[in-house]
N, C-alpha and C positions, 0 to 999 in steps of 0.2 A: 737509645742512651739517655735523652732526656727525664725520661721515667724513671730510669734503671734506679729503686730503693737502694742498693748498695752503694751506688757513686752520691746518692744522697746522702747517707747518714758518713759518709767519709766528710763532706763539705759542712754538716753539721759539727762534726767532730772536730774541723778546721779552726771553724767560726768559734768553738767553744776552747780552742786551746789545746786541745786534748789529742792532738797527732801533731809526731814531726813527719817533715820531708827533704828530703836530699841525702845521702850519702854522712856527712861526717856531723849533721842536725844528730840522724837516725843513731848514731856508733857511740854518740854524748849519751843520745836516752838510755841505749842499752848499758850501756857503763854506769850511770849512776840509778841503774835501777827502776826506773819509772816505766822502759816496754811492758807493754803486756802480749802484744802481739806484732810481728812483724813482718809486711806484706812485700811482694814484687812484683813490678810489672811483668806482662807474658813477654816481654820483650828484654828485660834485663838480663843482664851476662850472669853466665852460670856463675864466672869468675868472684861476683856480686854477692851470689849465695852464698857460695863457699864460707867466704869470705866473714861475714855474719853467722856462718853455722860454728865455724873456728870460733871466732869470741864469744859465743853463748856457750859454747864446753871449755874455753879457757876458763871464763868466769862460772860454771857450772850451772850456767840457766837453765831452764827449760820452757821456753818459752813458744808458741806457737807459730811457725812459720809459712808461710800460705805464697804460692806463686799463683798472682789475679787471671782474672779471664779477659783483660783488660789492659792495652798499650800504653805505653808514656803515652801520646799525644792523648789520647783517653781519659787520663786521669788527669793530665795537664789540661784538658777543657773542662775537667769537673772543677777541680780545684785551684783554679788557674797560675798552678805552678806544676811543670813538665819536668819530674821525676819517678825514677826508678826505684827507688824504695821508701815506704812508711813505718813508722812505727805505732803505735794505738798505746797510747799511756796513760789508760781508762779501762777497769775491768769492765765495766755495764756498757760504753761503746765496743768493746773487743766480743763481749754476749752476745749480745745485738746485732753486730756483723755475722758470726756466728750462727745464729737466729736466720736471719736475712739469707747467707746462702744456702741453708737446710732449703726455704721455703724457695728460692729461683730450684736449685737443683729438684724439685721435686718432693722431697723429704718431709714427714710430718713433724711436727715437732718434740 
């Protein structure tokens, strides 16, 4: 996990502003438009998803949703704050990640 390039560029993206975290951080961005893409931990409640998949068809988004390969405490030691969902409100970090699990999953680019 140390290595893991994806929990990298999350802590990059942190550092730069350019993700929220926690629950009603995440529900502000998607509301005023600035998600690009919107992750969850393998551990978060279905209820969670739902929940976020409802207000991107209220508001008629489409935005990309991704459930991680990766637990709160997980992403809580990357980014040392222990939540269940992100938002990435940066096209070129949202690529990038994007990019990043092509190249874990095996995938060329």
């Amino acid at each position: 996990m140390a290595n893991d390039r994806y929990l990298q560029m999350l802590g990059i993206a942190k550092r730069a502003g350019l993700l929220s975290q926690g629950h009603d951080v995440c529900v502000d961005a998607v509301k005023k438009g600035k998600a690009c893409m919107c992750l969850f931990a393998s551990d978060a409640s279905e209820r969670l998803v739902q929940e976020f998949e409802r207000l991107l068809r209220s508001m008629s988004r489409t935005i990309p949703i991704k459930r991680l390969n990766y637990s709160m405490s997980e992403i809580g030691y990357a980014l040392s704050y222990k939540t269940a969902v992100i938002t990435i409100n940066d096209e070129g970090i949202a690529n990038k990640l994007n990019a990043i699990e092509k190249t874990q999953n095996g995938e060329e680019n």
